[in-house]
C-alpha positions as a Markdown table, in Angstrom:
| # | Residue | x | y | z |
|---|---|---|---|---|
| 1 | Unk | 73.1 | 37.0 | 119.8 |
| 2 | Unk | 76.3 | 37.7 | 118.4 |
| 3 | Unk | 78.0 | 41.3 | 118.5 |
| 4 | Unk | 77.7 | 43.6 | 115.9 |
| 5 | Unk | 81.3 | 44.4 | 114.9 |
| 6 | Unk | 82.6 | 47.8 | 112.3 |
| 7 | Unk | 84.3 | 47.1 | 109.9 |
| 8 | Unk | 88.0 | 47.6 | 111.2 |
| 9 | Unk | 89.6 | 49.2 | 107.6 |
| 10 | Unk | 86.8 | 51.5 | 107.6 |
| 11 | Unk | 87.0 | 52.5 | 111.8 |
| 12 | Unk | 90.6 | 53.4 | 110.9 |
| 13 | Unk | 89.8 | 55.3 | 108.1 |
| 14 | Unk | 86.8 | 57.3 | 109.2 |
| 15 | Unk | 86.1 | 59.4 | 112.7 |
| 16 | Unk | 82.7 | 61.1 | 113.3 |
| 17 | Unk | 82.8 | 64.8 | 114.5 |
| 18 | Unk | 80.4 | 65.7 | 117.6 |
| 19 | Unk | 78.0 | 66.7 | 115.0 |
| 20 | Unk | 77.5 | 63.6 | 113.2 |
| 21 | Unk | 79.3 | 64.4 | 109.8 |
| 22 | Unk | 82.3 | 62.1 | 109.3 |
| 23 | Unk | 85.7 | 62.9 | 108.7 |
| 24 | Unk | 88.1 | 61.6 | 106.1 |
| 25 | Unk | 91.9 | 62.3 | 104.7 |
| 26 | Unk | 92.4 | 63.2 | 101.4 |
| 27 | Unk | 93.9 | 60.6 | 98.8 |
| 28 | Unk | 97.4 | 61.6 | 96.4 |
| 29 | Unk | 99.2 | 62.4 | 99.8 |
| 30 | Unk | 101.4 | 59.3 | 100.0 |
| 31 | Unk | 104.2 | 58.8 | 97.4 |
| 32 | Unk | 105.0 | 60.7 | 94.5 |
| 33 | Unk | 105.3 | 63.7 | 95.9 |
| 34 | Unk | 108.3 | 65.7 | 93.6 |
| 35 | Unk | 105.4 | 66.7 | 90.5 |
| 36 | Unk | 102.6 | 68.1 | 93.0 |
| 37 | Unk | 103.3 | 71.5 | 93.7 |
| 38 | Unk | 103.5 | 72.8 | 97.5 |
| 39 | Unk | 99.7 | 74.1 | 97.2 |
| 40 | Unk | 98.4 | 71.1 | 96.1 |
| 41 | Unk | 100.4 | 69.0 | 98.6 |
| 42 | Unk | 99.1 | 71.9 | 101.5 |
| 43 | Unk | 95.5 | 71.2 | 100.3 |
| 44 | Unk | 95.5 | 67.5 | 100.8 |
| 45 | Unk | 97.1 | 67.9 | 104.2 |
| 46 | Unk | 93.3 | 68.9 | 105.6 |
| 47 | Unk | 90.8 | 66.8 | 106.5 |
| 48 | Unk | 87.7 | 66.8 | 104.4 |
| 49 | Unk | 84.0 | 65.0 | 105.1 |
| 50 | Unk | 82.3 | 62.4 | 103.2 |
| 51 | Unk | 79.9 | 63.8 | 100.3 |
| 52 | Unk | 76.1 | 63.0 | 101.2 |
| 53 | Unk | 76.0 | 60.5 | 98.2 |
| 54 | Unk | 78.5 | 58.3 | 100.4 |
| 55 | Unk | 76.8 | 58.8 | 103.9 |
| 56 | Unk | 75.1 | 55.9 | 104.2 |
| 57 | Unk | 77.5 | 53.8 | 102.8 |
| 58 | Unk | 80.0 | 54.4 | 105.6 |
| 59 | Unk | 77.5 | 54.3 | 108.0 |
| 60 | Unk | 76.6 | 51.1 | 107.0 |
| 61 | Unk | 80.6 | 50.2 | 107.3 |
| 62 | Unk | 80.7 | 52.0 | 110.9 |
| 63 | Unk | 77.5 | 50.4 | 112.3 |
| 64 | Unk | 76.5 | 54.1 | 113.4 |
């Protein structure tokens, strides 16, 4: 039988707390910088977790 692999662009992306919720970055952080304003920049710095609706989904990505 042939290993069950994750899917590597999701592993990267995704990291599950001791819990079991799942961790994510923030999107809008990379270029364009110069017309967000320092609070919105210092927001997206922190890491958020995936919505409920998503769960399963990235589950399903992660093989959890």
């Amino acid at each position: 039988m042939p290993k069950v692999k994750p899917n590597s662009g999701a592993s990267k992306r995704f990291k599950v707390t001791g819990s079991g919720k799942i961790k994510r970055k923030h999107a809008y952080k990379r270029h364009i910088l110069t017309k967000k304003t320092t609070k919105q920049k210092r927001r997206l710095t922190h890491a958020g977790l995936v919505h409920e609706s998503d769960m399963n989904n990235v589950k399903a990505l992660l093989k959890i």
